[in-house]
N, C-alpha and C positions, 0 to 999 in steps of 0.2 A: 554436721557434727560427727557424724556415723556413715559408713560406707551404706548403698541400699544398689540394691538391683531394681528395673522394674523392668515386668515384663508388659510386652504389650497386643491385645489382639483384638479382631473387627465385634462389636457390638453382634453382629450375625454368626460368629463363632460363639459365643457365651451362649446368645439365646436359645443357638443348636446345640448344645452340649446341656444346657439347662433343662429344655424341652425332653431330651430323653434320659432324664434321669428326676426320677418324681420327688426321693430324698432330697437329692440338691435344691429342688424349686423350694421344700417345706422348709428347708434350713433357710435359704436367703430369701422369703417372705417372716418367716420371724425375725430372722437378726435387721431386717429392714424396719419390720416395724419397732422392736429394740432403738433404734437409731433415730426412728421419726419420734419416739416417747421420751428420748433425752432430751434430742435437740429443740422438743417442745416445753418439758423441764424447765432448760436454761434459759429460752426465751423470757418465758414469766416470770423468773427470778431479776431478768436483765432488765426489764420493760418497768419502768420507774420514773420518776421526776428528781429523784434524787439522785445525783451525781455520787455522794459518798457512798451509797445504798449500791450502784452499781460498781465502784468502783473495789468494794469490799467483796461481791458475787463475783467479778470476777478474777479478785486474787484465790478467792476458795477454791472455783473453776480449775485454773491452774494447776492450786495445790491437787484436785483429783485426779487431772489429768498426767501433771509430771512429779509431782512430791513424793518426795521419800520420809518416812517417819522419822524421827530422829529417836534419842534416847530419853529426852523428856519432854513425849507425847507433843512435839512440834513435827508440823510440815516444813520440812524444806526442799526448797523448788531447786535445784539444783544446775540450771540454765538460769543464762544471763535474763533477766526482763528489763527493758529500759522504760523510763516513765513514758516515754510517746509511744510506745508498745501499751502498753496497759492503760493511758487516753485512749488509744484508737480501739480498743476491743472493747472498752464498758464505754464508748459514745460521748467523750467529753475530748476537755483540752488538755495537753500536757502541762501548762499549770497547774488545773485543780489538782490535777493525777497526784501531781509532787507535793501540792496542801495537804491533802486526806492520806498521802503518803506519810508525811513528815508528823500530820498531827498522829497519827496513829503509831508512829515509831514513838512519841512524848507522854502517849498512853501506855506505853509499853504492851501493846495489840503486837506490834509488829517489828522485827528487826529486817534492816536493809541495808546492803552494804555491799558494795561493787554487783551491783546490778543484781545482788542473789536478795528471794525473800525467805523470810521464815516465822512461820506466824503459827499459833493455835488456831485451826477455822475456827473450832466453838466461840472463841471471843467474836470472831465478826459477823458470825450469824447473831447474834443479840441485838 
């Protein structure tokens, strides 16, 4: 969607550049464990029996991750999500996806429409 560069070099260059610089190690031993404390976060929000339960954590997800505010205090994701996209990240079918999609568009939780969502998280955390 966006142009990237990446740069690339040997796991034995980092660790020698890491190694003699003691800032840098204290910076990427916090921002690691930072990383380990989310991705532990989102696990136990994700880890459920409930397909709608997951399927609501992780449109939230999303909206933290790509959403933009809007003017009346909605998220909007601004990138396409397709319903077999958002099955395969909260662990269900592209079915259910589109049930708990659609019943939640009926509740007016959620609007969706050419693959963009827009939702209040606070309504699907309840």
């Amino acid at each position: 969607m966006t142009p990237i560069t990446i740069a690339s070099f040997s796991m034995a260059s980092f660790e020698s550049v890491v190694k003699q610089n003691g800032a840098m190690m204290v910076r990427l031993i916090t921002k690691m464990g930072q990383i380990i404390n989310e991705t532990e976060d989102r696990l136990q929000k994700m880890v459920t029996s409930s397909a709608t339960h997951r399927i609501k954590q992780a449109l939230v997800m999303f909206g933290e991750d790509l959403g933009d505010e809007s003017d009346q205090k909605l998220t909007e994701i601004p990138y396409p999500i397709t319903l077999k996209e958002l099955a395969w990240v909260s662990g269900t079918t592209r079915e259910t996806a589109g049930q708990v999609v659609s019943k939640l568009v009926e509740e007016g939780k959620v609007n969706y429409q050419h693959k963009t969502f827009q939702f209040d998280p606070a309504s699907l955390n309840e």
